[in-house]
KEKE-3310 file (N, C-alpha, C; in steps of 0.2 Angstrom, whole numbers, plus 5000, padded with zeros to 4 digits):
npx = (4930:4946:4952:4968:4981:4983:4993:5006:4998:4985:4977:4988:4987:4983:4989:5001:5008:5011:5018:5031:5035:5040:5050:5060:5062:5067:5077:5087:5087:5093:5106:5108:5111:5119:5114:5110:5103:5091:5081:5072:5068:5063:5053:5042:5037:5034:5023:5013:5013:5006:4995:4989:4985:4979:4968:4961:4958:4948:4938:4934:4930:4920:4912:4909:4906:4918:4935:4944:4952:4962:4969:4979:4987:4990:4992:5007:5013:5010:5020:5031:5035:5034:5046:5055:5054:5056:5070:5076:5074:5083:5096:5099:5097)
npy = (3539:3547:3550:3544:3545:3533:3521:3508:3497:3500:3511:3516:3507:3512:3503:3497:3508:3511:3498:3501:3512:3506:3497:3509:3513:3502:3499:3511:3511:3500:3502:3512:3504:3494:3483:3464:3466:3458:3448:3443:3450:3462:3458:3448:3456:3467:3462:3457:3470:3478:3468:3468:3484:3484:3475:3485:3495:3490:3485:3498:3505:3498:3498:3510:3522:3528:3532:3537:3554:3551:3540:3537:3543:3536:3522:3524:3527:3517:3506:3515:3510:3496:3494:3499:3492:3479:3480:3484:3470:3462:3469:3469:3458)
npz = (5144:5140:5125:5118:5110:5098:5094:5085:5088:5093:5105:5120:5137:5153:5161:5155:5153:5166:5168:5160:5167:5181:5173:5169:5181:5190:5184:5183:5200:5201:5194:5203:5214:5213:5209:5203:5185:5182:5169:5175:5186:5181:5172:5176:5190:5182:5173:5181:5187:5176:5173:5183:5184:5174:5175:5185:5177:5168:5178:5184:5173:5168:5180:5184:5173:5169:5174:5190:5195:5198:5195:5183:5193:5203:5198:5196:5207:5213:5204:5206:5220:5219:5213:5218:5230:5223:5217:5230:5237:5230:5231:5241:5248)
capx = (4937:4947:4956:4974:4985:4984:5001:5004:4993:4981:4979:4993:4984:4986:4995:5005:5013:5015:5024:5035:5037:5042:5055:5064:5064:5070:5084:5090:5088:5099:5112:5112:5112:5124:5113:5111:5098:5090:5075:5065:5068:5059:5048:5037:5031:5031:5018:5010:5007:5005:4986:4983:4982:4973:4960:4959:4956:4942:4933:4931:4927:4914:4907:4909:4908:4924:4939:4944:4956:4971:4971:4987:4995:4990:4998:5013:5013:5011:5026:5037:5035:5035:5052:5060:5054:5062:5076:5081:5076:5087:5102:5102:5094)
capy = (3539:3549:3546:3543:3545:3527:3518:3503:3492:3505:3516:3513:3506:3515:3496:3500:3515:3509:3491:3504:3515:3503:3494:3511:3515:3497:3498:3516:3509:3494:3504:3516:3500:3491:3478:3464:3469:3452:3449:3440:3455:3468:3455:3446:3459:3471:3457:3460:3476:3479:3464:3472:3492:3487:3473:3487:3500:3488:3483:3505:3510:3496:3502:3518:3524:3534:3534:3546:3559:3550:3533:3538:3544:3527:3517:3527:3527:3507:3505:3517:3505:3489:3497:3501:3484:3473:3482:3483:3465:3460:3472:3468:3452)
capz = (5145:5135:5118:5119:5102:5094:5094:5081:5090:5097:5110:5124:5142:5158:5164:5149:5157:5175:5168:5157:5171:5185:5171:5169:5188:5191:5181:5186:5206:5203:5195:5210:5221:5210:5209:5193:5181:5178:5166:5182:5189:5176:5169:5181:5191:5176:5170:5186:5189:5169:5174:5191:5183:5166:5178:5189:5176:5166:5183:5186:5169:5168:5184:5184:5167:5168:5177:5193:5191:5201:5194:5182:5198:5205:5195:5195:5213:5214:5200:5210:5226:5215:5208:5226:5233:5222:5220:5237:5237:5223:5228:5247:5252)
cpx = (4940:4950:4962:4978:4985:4991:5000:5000:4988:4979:4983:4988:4987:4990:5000:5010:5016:5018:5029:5039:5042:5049:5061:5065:5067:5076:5090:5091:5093:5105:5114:5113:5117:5122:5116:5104:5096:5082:5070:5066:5062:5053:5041:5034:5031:5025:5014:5008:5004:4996:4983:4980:4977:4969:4956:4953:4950:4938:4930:4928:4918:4907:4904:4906:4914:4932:4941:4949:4964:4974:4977:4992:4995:4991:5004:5016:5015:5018:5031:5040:5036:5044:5057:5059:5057:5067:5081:5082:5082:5094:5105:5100:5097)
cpy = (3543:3547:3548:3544:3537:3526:3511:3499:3497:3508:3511:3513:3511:3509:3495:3504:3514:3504:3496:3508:3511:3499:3501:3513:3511:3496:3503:3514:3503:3496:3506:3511:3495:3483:3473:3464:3460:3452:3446:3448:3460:3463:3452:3452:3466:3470:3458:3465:3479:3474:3468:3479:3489:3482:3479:3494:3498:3490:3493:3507:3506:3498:3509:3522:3528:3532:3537:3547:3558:3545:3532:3537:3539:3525:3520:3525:3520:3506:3508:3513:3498:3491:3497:3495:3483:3474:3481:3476:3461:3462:3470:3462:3446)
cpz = (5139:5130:5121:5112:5101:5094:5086:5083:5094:5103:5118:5133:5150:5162:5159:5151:5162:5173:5165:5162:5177:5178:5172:5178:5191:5191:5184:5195:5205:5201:5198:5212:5218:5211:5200:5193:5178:5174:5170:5185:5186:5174:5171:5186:5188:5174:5176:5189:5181:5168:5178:5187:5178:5170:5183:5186:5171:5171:5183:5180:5167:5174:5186:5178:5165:5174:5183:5193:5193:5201:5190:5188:5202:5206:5194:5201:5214:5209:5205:5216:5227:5215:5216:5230:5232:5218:5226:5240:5233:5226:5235:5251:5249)
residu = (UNK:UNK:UNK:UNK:UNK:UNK:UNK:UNK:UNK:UNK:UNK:UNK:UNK:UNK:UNK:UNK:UNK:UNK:UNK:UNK:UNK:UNK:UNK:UNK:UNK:UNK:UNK:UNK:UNK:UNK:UNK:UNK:UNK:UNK:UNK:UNK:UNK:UNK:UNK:UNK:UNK:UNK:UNK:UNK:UNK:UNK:UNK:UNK:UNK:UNK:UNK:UNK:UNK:UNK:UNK:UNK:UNK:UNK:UNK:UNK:UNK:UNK:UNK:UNK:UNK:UNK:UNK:UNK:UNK:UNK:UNK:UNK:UNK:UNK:UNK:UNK:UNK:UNK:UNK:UNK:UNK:UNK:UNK:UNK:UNK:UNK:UNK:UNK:UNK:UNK:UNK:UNK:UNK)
# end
C-alpha cells in the first residue's frame, strides 16, 4: 500500500476520505433540495460508510497484500449514492 502524507494522527484512511466526501456532498445536495441539514443526517451513515470502506479496505489488504487500483473510486462512488439517497430521503419523503 502506498504511503500517504501523515496527518496529526497518522496517515488519513481511504474510509476517511469517503465519510468526508459523502459529508460535503450531503450538505451541498440538501442545499440544492432545500432540505434541513441535521447532524443524524451526516453522522450515522458517515460512521457507516467511514467502518464499511476501512473493514473493507483491512479484509483486501490482509488478503491480498495490496489494494486494486479502483478501490478509491469505490468509495467515492458508494459516498456519492449514500449522499443522493439520504438526501432525497430527507428532502422528499
Amino acid at each position: 500500500m502506498e504511503q500517504r502524507a501523515a496527518g496529526v494522527l497518522g496517515p488519513v484512511s481511504t474510509g476517511a476520505y469517503a465519510a468526508f466526501a459523502y459529508a460535503i456532498l450531503f450538505v451541498a445536495l440538501m442545499l440544492l433540495f432545500g432540505g434541513a441539514i441535521t447532524a443524524s443526517g451526516i453522522g450515522i451513515p458517515g460512521l457507516l460508510l467511514y467502518t464499511a470502506v476501512t473493514i473493507t479496505e483491512k479484509t483486501l489488504i490482509r488478503k491480498t497484500g495490496s489494494l486494486p487500483d479502483g478501490f478509491t473510486a469505490g468509495a467515492f462512488y458508494l459516498a456519492t449514492i449514500a449522499a443522493l439517497a439520504v438526501s432525497i430521503g430527507i428532502a422528499f419523503l
